[in-house]
N, C-alpha and C positions, 0 to 999 in steps of 0.2 A: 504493500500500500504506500501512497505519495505520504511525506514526513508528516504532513498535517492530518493526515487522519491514523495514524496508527494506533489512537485511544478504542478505534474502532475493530481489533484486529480481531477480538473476539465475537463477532459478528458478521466476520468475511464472507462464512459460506453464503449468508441473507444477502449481502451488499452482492455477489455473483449472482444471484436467481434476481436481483432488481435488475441486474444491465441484460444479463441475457434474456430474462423476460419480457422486459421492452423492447428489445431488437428484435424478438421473434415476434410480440402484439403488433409488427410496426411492419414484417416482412420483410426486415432488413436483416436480419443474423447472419446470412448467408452471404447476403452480399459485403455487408461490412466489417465482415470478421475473416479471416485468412485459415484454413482448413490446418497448418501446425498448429495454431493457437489456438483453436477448436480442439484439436486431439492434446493438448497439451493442459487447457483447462480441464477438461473432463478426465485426462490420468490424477489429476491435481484431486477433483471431489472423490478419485477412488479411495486415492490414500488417506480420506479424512475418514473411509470407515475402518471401526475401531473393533476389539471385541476383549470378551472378558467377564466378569462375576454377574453382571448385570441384563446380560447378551452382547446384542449389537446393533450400531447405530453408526450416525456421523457425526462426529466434532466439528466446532465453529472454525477450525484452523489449527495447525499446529503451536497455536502459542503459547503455552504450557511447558513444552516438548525443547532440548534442546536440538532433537534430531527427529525427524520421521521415524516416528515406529516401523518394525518390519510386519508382514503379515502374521507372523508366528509370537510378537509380542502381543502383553493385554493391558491396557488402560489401567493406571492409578485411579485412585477418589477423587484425584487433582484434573485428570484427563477425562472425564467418563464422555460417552455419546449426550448428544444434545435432544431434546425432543425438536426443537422448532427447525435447526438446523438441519435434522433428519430430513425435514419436512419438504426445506428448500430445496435440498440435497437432491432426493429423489425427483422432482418439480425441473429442476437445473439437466437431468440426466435423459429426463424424457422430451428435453427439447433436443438436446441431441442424440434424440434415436437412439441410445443407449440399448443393447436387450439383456441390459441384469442381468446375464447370466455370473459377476459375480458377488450378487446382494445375497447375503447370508439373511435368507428370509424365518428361516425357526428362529434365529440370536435375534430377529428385529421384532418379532414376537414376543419375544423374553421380554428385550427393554421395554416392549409395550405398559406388559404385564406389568413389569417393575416401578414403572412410575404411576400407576392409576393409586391412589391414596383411597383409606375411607370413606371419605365423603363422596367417592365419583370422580374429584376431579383429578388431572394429571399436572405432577410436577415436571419442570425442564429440565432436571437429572434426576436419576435418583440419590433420594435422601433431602431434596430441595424443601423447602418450605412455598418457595415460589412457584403461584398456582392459579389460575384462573383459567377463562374460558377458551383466551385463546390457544393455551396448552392443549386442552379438551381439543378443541378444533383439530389441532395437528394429528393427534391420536388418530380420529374418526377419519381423518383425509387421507392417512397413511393406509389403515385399514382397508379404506376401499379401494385403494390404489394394489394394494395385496391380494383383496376379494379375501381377505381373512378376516374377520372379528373376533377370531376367538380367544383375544388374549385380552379384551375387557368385557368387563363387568357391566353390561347393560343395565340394567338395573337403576345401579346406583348414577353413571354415567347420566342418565337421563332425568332423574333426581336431582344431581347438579346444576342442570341445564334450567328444571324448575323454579331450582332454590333460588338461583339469578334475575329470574323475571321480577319485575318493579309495578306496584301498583297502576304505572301509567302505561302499562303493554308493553314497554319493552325492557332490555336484558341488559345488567349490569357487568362488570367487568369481574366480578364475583357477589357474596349475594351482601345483600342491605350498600351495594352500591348505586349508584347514581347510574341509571338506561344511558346508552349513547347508540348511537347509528352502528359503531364498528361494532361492538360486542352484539349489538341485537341483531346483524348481519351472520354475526360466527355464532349464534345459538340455532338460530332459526336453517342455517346450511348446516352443521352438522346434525340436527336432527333430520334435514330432508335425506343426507346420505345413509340415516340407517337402514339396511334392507329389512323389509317382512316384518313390519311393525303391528302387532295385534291388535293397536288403536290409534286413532290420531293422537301426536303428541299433546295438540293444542284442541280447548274445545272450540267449535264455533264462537260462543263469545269472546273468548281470549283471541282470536284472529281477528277477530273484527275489532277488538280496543289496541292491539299491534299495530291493523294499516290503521285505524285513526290517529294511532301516537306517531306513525311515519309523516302520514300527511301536516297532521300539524305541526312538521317541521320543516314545513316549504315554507322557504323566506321569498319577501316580495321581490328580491335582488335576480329569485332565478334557482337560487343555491337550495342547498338543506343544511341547518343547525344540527349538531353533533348531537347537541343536548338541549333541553328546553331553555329556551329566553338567550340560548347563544346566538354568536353572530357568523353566518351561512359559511361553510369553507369546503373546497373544491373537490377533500380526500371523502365528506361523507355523504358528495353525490353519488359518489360511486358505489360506496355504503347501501 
């Protein structure tokens, strides 16, 4: 990374699925990126998976590490797999046509397992305390990305997603938070990716004070307000 961002370095794999991401939403990937540097970033997210006590995943980058692990080494408590970076990880991999064949899919099951906590939600390593929905999120989008679920806990998972919902229809960033656009976005898509759900998540009424709490967050500028009485911003139209 350039000298000025390198507070960011634990965050690398995220900051790669943002450019390649945009280059491929834009149909530019290919054309403005050079076929070694393509093979060379995607050898790059190989090596970020890890394995070890926990299973296996991808870390944000080697910056823990004085050296690249070999495949036959196993992650520290200091190094472990990331959930959200997992997340990019594989995100990043399937824009370059990647075919996994070497995602150690049982180990990324494990770390599944390993981070879903008590209450449903998943922390971003294991043993984190740090937890909320958009963790959840990553879980459910890996999962389906696998066609496995069976290394959570639906159940409580879905309980979580509950417990988050705000008087005003939508979904806080954990629960007795404050609704905003993003979180009520990553509640509402990971419950749509559950397969063979025995009942609607939400009842009829509860969708209908959801799109009411959406809508009354159209600003007359055009935008949408993240949160109520905020002022419209461009990331939660997208929301």
């Amino acid at each position: 990374l350039p000298h000025s961002q390198t507070e960011v370095d634990a965050s690398k794999m995220a900051l790669a699925f943002y450019c390649i991401g945009s280059l491929d939403l834009l149909g530019l990937f290919h054309e403005k990126t050079k076929e070694h540097d393509r093979a060379s970033w995607r050898e790059w997210i190989w090596q970020q998976q890890t394995h070890g006590r926990y299973g296996s995943g991808f870390r944000p980058s080697p910056f823990m590490t004085a050296t690249l692990n070999t495949p036959d080494e196993t992650y520290t408590d200091y190094d472990t797999p990331h959930l959200i970076m997992t997340y990019t990880a594989l995100l990043s991999l399937a824009i370059f046509r990647d075919d996994f064949s070497r995602l150690d899919r049982k180990g990324l099951l494990a770390f599944i397992r390993t981070c879903q906590r008590d209450d449903g939600s998943f922390c971003i390593v294991p043993g984190s305390n740090e937890t909320d929905l958009r963790s959840l999120y990553c879980a459910f989008a890996i999962s389906a990305m696998l066609d496995d679920w069976s290394a959570i806990d639906m159940r409580r998972a879905i309980g979580y997603i509950a417990s988050c919902r705000t008087y005003e229809g939508g979904y806080g960033q954990a629960p007795f938070c404050e609704a905003q656009g993003g979180t009520t976005y990553i509640a509402i898509a990971s419950l749509h990716l559950v397969p063979g759900l025995s009942k609607p998540p939400m009842t009829p009424a509860e969708r209908q004070l959801t799109i009411h709490w959406l809508i009354s967050n159209y600003h007359p500028s055009g935008g949408f307000c993240g949160r109520t009485g905020k002022d419209a911003d461009a990331c939660y139209c997208f929301w």
